[in-house]
C-alpha positions as CSV (number, residue, x, y, z in Angstrom):
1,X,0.9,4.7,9.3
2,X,0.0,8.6,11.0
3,X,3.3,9.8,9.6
4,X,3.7,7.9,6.6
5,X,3.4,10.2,2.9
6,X,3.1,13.4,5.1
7,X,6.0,14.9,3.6
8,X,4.8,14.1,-0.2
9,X,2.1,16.2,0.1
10,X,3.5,18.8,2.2
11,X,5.1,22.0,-0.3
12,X,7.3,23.7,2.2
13,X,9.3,21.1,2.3
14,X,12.7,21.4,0.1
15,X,15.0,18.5,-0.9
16,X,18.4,19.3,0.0
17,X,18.7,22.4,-0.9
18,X,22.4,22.8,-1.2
19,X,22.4,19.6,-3.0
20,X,19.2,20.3,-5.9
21,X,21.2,21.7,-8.2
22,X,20.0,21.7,-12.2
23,X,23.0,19.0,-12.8
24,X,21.9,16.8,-10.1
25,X,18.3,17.5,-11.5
26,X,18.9,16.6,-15.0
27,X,20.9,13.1,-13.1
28,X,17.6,12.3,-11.6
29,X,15.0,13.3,-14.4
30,X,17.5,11.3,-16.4
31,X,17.2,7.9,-14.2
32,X,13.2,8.7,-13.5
33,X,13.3,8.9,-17.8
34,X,15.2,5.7,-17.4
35,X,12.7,3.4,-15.3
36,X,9.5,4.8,-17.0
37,X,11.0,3.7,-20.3
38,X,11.6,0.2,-18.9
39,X,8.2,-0.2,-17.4
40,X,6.7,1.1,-20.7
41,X,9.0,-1.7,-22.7
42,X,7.9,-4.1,-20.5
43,X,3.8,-3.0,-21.0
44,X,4.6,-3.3,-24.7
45,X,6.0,-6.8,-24.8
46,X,3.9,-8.2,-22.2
47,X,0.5,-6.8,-24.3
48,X,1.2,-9.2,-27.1
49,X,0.2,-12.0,-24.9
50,X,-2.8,-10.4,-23.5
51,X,-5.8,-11.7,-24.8
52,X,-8.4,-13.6,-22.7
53,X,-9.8,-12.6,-19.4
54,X,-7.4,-14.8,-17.4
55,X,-4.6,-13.1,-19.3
56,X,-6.1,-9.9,-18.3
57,X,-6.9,-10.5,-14.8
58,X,-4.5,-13.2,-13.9
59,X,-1.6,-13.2,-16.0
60,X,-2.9,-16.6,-17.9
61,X,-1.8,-18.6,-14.5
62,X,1.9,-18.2,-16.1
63,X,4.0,-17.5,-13.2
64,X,6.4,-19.7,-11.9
65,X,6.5,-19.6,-8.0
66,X,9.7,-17.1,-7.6
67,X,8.5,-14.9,-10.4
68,X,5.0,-14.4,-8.1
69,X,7.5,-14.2,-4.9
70,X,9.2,-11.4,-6.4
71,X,5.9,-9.4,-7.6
72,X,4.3,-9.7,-4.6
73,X,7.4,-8.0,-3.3
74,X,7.2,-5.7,-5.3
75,X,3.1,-5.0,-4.7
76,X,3.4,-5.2,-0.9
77,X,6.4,-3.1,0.1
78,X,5.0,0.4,-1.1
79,X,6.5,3.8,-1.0
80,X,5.0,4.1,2.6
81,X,7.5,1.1,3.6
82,X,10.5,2.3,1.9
83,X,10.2,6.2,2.2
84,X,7.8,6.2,6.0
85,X,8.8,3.4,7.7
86,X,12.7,4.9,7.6
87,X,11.8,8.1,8.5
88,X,10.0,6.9,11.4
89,X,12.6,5.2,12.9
90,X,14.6,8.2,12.6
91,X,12.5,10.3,14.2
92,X,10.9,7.7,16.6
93,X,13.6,5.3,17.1
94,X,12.6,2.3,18.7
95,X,9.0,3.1,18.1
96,X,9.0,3.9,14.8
97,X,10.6,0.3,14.1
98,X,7.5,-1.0,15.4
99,X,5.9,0.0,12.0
100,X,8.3,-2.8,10.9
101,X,7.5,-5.4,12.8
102,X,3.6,-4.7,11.8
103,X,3.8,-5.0,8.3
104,X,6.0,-8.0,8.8
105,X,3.0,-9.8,11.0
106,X,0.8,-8.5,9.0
107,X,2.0,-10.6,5.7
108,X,2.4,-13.6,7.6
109,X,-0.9,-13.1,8.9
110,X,-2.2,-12.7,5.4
111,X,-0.4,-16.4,4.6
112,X,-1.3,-18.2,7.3
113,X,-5.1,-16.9,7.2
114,X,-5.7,-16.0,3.7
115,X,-3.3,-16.5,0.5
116,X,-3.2,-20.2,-0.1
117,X,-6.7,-20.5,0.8
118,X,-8.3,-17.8,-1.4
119,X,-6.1,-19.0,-4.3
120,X,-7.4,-22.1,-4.1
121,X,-11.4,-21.7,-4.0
122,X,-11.3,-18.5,-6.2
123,X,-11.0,-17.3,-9.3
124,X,-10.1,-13.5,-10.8
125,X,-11.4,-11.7,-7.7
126,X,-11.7,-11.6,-4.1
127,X,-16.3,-11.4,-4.7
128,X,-15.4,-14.9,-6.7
129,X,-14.5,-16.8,-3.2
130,X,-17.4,-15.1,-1.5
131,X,-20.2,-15.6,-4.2
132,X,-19.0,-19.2,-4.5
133,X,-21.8,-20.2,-1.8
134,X,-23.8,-17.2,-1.5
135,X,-26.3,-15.0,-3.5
136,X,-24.6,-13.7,-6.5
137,X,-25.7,-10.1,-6.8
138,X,-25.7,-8.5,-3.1
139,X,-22.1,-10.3,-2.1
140,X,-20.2,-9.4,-5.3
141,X,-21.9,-5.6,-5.2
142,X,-20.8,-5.6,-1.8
143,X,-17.3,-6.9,-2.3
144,X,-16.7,-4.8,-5.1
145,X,-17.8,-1.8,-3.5
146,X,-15.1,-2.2,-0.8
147,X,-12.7,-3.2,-3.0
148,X,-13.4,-0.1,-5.0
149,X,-13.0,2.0,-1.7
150,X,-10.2,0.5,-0.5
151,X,-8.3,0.7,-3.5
152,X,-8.8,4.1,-4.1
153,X,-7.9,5.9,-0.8
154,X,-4.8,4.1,-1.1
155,X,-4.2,4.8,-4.7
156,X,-4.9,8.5,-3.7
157,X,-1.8,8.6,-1.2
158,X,0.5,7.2,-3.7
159,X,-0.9,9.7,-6.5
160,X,-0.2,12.7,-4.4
161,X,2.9,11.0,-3.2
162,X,4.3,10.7,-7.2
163,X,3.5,13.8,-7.9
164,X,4.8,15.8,-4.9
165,X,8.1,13.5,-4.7
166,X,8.5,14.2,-8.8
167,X,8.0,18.0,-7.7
168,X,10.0,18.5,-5.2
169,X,13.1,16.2,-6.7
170,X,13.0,17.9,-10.0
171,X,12.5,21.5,-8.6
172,X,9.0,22.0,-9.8
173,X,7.3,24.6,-7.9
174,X,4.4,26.1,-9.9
175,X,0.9,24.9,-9.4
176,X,0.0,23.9,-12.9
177,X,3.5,21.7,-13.6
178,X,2.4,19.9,-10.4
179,X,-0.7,19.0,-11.6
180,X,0.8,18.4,-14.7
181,X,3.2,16.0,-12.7
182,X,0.2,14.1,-11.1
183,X,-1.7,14.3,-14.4
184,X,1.3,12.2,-16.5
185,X,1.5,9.5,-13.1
186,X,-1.7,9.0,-13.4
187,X,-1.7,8.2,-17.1
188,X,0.9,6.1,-16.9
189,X,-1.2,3.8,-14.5
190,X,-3.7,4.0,-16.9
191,X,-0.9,2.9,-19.9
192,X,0.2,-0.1,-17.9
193,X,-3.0,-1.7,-16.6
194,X,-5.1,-1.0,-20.1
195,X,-2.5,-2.3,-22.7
196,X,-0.8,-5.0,-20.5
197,X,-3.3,-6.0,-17.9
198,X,-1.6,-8.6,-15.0
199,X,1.4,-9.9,-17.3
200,X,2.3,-6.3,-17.7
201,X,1.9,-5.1,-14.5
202,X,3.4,-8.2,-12.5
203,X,6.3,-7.7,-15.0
204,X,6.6,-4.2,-13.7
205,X,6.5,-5.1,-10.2
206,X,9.1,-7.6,-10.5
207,X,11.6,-5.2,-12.1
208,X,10.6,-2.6,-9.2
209,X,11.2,-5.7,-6.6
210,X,14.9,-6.0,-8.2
211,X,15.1,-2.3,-8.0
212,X,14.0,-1.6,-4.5
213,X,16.2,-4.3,-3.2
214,X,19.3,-3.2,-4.9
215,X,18.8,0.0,-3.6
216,X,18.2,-0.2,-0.2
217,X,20.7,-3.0,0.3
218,X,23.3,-0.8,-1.5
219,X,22.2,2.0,1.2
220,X,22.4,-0.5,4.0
221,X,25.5,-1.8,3.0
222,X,27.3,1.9,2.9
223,X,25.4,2.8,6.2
224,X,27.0,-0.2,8.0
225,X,30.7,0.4,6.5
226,X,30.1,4.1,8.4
227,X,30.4,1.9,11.2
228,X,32.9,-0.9,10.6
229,X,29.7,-3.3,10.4
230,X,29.1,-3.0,14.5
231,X,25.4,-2.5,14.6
232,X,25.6,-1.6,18.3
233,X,28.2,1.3,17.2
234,X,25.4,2.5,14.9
235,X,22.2,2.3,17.8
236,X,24.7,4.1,20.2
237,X,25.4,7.2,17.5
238,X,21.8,7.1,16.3
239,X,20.9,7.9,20.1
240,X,23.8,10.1,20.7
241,X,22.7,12.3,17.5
242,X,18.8,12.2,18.2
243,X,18.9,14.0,21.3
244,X,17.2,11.7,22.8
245,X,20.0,9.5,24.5
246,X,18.7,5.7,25.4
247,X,15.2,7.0,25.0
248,X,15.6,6.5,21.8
249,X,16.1,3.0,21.7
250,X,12.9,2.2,24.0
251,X,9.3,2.6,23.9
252,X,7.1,5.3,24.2
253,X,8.7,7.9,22.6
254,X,6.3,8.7,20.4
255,X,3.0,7.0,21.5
256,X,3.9,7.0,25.4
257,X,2.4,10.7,26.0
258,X,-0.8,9.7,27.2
259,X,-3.6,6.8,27.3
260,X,-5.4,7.8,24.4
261,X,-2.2,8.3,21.8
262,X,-1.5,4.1,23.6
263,X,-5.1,3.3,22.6
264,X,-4.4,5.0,19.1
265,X,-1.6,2.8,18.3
266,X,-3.0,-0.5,19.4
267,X,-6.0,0.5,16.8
268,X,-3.3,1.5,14.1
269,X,-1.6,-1.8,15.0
270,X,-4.5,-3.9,15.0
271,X,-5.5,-2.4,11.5
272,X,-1.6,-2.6,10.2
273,X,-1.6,-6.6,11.5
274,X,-5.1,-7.4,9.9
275,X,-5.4,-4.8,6.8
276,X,-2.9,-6.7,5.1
277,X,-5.0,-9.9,5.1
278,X,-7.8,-7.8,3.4
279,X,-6.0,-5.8,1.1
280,X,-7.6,-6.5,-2.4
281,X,-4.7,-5.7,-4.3
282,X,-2.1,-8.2,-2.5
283,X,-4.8,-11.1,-2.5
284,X,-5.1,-11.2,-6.1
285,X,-1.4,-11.8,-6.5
286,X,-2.0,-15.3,-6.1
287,X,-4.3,-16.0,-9.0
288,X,-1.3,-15.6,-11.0
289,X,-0.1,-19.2,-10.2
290,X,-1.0,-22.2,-12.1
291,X,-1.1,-25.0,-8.7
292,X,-1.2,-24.9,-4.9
293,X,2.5,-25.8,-4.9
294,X,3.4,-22.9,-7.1
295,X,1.5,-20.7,-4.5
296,X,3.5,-21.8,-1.6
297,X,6.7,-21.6,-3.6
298,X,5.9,-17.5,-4.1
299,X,5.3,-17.5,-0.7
300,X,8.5,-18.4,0.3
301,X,10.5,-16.0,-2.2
302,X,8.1,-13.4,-1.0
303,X,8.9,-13.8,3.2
304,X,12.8,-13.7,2.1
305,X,12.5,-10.4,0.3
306,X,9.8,-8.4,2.6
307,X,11.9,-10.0,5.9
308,X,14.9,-8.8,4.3
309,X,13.7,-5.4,3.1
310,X,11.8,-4.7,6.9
311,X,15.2,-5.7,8.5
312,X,17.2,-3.1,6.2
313,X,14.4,-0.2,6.9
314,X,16.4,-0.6,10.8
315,X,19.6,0.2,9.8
316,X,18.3,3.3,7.0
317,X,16.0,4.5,9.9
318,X,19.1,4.8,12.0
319,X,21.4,5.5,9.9
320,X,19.5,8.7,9.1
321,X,19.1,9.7,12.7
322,X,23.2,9.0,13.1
323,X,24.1,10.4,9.6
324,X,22.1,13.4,8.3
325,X,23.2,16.6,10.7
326,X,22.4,20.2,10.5
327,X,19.8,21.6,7.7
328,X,19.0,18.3,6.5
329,X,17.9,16.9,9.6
330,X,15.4,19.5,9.7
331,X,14.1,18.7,6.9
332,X,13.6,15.2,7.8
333,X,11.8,16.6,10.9
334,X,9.7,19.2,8.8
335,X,8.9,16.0,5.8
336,X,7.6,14.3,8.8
337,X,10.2,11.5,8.2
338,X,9.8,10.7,4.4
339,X,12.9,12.3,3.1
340,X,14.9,10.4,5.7
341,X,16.0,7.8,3.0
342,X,17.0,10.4,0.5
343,X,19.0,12.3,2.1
344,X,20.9,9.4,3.8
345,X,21.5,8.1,0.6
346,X,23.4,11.7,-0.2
347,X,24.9,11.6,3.0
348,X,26.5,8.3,2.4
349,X,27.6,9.2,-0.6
350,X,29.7,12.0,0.1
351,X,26.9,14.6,0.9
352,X,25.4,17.6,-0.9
353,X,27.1,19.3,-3.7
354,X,29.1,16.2,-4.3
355,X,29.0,13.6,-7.5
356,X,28.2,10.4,-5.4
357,X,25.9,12.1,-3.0
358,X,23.9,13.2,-6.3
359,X,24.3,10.0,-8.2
360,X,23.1,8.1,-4.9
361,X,20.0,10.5,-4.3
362,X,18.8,10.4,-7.9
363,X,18.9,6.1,-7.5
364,X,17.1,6.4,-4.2
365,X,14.5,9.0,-5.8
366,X,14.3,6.8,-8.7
367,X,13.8,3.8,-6.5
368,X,11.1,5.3,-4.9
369,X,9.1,6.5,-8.2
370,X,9.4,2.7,-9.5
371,X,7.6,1.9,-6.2
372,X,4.8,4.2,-6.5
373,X,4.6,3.0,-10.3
374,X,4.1,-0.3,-9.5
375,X,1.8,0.4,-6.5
376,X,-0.2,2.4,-8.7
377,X,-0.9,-0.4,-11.2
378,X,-1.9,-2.7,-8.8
379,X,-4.6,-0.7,-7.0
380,X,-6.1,0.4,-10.6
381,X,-5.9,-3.2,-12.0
382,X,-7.2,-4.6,-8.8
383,X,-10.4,-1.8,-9.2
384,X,-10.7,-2.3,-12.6
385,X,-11.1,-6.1,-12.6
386,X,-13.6,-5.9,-9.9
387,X,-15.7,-3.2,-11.7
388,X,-16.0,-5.7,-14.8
389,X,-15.8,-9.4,-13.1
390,X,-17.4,-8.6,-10.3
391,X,-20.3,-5.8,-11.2
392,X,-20.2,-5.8,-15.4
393,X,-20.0,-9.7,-16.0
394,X,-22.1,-11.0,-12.4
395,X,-24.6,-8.4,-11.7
396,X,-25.2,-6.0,-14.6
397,X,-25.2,-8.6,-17.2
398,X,-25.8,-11.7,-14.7
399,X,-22.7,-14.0,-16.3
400,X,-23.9,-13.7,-19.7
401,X,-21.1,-11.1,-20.9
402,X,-18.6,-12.6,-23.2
403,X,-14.7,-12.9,-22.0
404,X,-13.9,-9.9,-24.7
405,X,-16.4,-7.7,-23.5
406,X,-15.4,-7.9,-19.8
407,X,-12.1,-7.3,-21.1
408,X,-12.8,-4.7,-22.6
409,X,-15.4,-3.2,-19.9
410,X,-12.0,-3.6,-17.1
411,X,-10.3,-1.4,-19.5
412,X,-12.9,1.3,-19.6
413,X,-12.9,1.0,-16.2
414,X,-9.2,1.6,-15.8
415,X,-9.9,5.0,-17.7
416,X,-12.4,5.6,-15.2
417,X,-10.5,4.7,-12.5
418,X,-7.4,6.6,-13.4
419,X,-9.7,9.8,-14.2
420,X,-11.2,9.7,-11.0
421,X,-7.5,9.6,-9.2
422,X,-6.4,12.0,-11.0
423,X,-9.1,13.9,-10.6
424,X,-9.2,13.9,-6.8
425,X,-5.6,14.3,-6.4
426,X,-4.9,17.7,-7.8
427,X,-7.2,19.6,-5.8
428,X,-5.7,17.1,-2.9
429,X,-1.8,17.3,-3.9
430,X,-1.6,20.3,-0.9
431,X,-3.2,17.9,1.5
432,X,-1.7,15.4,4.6
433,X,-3.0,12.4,2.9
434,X,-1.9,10.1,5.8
435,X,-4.9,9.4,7.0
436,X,-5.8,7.9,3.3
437,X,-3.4,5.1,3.8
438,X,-4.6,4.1,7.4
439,X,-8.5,4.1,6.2
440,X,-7.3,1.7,3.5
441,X,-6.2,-0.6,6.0
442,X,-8.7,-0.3,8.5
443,X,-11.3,-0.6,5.7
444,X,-9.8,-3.9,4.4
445,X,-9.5,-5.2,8.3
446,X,-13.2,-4.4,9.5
447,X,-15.0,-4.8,5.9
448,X,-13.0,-7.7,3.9
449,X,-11.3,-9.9,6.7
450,X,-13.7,-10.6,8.9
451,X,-16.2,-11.5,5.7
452,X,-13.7,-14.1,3.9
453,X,-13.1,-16.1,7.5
454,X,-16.1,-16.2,8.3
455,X,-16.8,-17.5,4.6
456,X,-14.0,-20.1,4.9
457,X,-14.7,-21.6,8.2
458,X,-18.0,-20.9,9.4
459,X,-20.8,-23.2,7.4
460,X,-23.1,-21.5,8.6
461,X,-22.3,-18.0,7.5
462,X,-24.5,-16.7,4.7
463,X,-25.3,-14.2,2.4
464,X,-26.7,-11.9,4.6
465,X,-23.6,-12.1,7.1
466,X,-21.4,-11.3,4.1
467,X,-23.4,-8.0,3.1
468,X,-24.0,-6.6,7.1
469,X,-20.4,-7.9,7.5
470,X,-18.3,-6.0,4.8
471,X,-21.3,-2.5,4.5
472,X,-21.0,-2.6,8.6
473,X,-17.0,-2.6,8.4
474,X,-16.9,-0.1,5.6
475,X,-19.5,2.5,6.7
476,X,-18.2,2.4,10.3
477,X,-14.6,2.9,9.4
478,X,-15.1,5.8,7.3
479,X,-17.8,7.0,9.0
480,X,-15.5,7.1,12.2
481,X,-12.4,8.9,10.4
482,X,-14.9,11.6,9.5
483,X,-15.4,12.5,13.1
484,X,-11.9,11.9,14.1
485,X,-9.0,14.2,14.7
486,X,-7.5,13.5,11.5
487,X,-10.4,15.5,9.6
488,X,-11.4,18.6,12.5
489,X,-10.2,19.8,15.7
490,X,-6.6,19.6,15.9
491,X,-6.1,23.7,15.5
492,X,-2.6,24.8,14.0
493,X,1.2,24.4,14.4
494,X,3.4,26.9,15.5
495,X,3.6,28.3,11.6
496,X,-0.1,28.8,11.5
497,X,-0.4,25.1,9.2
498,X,-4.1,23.6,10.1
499,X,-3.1,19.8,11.0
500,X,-6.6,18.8,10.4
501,X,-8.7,18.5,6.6
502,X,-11.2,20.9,7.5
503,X,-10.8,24.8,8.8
504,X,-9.3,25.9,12.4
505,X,-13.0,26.9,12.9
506,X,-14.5,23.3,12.1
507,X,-14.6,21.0,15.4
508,X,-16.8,17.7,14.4
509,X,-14.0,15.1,16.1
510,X,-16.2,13.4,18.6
511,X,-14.7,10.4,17.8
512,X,-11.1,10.6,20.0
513,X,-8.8,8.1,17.8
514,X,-7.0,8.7,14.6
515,X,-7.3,5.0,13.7
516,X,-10.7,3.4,13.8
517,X,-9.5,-0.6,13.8
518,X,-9.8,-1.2,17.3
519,X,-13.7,-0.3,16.7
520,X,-14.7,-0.8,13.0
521,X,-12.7,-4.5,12.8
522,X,-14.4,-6.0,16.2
523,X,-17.8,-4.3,14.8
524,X,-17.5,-5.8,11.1
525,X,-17.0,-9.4,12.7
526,X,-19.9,-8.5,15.1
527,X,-21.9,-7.7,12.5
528,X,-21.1,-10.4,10.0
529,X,-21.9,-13.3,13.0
530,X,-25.4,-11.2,13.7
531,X,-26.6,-11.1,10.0
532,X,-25.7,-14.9,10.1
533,X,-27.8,-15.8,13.0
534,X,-30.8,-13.8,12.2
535,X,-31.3,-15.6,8.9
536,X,-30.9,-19.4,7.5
537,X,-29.7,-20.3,4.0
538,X,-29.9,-23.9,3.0
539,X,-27.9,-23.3,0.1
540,X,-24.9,-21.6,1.6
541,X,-24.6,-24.5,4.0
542,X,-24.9,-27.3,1.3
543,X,-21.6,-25.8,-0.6
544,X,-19.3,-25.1,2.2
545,X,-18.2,-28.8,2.5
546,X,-17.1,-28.4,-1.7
547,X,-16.0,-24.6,-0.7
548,X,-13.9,-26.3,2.2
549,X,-12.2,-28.8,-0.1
550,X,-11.5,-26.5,-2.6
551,X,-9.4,-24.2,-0.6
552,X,-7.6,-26.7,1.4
553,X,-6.8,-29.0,-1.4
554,X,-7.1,-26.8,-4.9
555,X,-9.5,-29.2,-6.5
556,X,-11.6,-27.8,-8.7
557,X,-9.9,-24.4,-8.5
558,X,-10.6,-21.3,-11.1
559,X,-13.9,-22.9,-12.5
């Protein structure tokens, strides 16, 4: 995830210059007009049907297992898949793939672990399944706090990915119509989780599912016809073009330099593989289901369409390195990888300057924004419903608030939310916000995951666990990133850029690693089985029997 959204918040970077002309512009402000007009039709129709909390929160329990499939499709494979996992197989080859293969694990770790389970023995939120045998008040602050964190560094990345990929696409280049740019995103996140709430946003993340996969299988398809369908034809020229001969179809390429950059990668891979299971935003998508069968049914579209997608991310990663030449492949280079799908996308379609290659890279562009959009939702909805469930309804007002004024308290929050984004990404948009994406992961590994195992197969685990368990995980992850690298002591490039968050002069990176996991996740389990031990609840162990046939079974699920 180190090289993923680098590019969207980089300005020096310029989109096929040859090709940006104002026609080709106007074709892709005129396809971005098209899909924001579509997701707004869809918030519209899916708000008349939005009116009690389990509307709000879970869609009413109204979607069929395919429909779910498809949104969790759409929820799960983010800009960061479609626009950084290409480019880092185009600059990485073989190791760049591996990025692939870990978000691929990681959703089937997620199943396996997680999904069904939490479905079952919750509710509206991931605090529900934890506060089912615990103390109320300290879990659910706890778990809504690190939802809360979670969602927000990730929602960050994408806001400064929207507005820098709207930017640089549509030629903006002043400072004020890029904050305008992230300004109107942001909004528009706002739109679709305040007026249509889950049905709105599920609905939007089903049409971006559609969207995504049409696209990149159309770019796949083209890719492969470069190459009379051989894929081996395709690795060889990919090779041949890199520079790199066979070494760039083996490891170590790019995390073989030394032991520490091999330790750095096991720790991003451990967080990749277990984040996932964690992630609040994904693990909500099953609430949205009205039985256990219709669970595993979703589960089943949703494995066809990641695997798929994952797969196709080889042969765009590729086919950049073998297709884009000259310029352009500099520009891949200089975007840190992000533009490799775009400009593949113009390459297969005649190049720059021509119609296709223009019609081709406004879809891809267009493509992407729908990602973000629906990403975006997600993350604020997720937020939003814990701030009112979770904190409003359960803490503040200690479950005496009425279903229309949580409602309307998660859409306060939503403006909040959104404000704060915003807020945070404008004086950010000039900023590598990599790092943002790979703290959301680690986060949800070390402070989420190990607290809703332990909580579904551990009797003994209690409310204290819980709280040492997700604070430990959360304070040590971000605590760590602060002394890493990533925010002081990398110096400058070769142009004088500072590669780290704080000033050349600034040296506070004690901590060696980029990615905390390999730490933080090991130290939030630790934690969460030391906060157990140290303290008995009677209470916690009297309820895990129900808790235990709630989750395996799905009786007595969301009461």
């Amino acid at each position: 995830m180190s090289i993923l959204h680098t590019a969207l918040a980089d300005d020096r970077v310029i989109l096929a210059a040859e090709g940006s002309t104002s026609d080709n512009r106007v074709l892709t402000a005129s396809l971005f007009g098209f899909v924001v007009l579509l997701t707004v039709g869809i918030t519209f129709w899916a708000s008349r049907n939005t009116k009690t909390a389990a509307d709000y929160y879970a869609g009413g329990r109204s979607f069929s297992g395919m429909q779910n499939g498809f949104a969790i499709g759409g929820d799960y494979m983010s800009a960061a898949s479609f626009l950084g996992i290409s480019g880092a197989i185009a600059l990485s080859g073989y190791d760049g793939f591996l990025y692939s293969i870990g978000f691929l694990v990681a959703w089937l770790v997620a199943l396996l672990l997680i999904a069904e389970l939490l479905r079952n023995s919750g509710r509206f939120t991931m605090a529900d399944q934890l506060a089912y045998r615990m103390e109320q008040r300290p879990v659910r602050t706890a778990a809504a706090t690190s939802t809360i964190v979670v969602s927000i560094f990730y929602l960050l990345a994408q806001m400064v990915g929207a507005g820098a990929l709207v930017s640089l696409l549509l030629g903006i280049s002043s400072e004020a119509a890029k904050n305008i740019t992230i300004a109107a995103v942001g909004l528009l996140m706002v739109f679709y989780v305040v007026l249509g709430g889950m049905k709105g946003t599920t609905w939007v993340q089903i049409v971006k599912a559609v969207l995504l996969m049409f696209g990149t299988l159309l770019i796949s398809v083209l890719v492969l016809a470069k190459f009379g369908f051989n894929l081996s034809d395709l690795l060889g020229t990919a090779a041949q073009e890199s520079g790199q001969g066979k070494a760039f179809l083996e490891p170590g390429l790019k995390y073989g330099g030394s032991t520490t950059s091999k330790i750095d990668f096991i720790s991003l891979g451990i967080a990749l593989v277990l984040g996932t299971a964690g992630l609040p935003h994904i693990l909500v998508r099953f609430y949205t289901v009205p039985t256990a069968k219709a669970a595993r049914v979703s589960v089943l579209w949703a494995i066809g369409l990641i695997g798929t997608f994952y797969l196709m991310t080889l042969i765009l990663g590729f086919g950049a390195a073998a297709l884009v030449t000259g310029d352009q492949k500099q520009q891949i280079i200089d975007s840190g990888g992000n533009l490799a799908s775009p400009l593949l996308a113009q390459a297969v379609g005649g190049g720059p300057g021509t119609t296709g290659g223009a019609i081709l890279l406004a879809l891809i562009a267009a493509v992407a924004f729908a990602t973000i959009l629906a990403v975006v939702a997600g993350l604020t909805l997720t937020s939003a419903s814990s701030v009112a469930h979770d904190l409003y309804a359960n803490v503040w007002k200690k479950g005496t608030a009425s279903e229309k004024d949580e409602v309307k308290m998660a859409r306060m929050a939503a403006f909040v939310i959104g404000g704060v984004a915003i807020a945070l990404a404008i004086p950010g948009k000039n900023l590598n916000v990599a790092f943002l994406v790979a703290l959301a992961f680690a986060v949800a590994a070390s402070a989420n995951l190990p607290a809703l195992l332990f909580n579904l197969f551990w009797k003994r685990f209690n409310t204290r666990g819980a709280v040492w368990s997700i604070y430990g995980g959360l304070i040590s992850s971000v605590g760590l990133v602060l002394f890493s690298p990533i925010v002081s002591g990398k110096g400058v490039d070769a142009t004088g850029k500072n590669l780290s968050l704080l000033p050349e002069n600034i040296d506070i990176s004690w901590f060696p690693l980029e990615n905390p996991g390999i730490v933080s996740i090991p130290l939030g389990f630790f934690l969460g089985w030391l906060g157990t031990v140290t303290t008995r609840s009677r209470v916690s162990e009297e309820r895990f029997p129900e808790l235990e046939v709630r989750s395996f079974t799905g009786a007595g699920a969301e009461k």
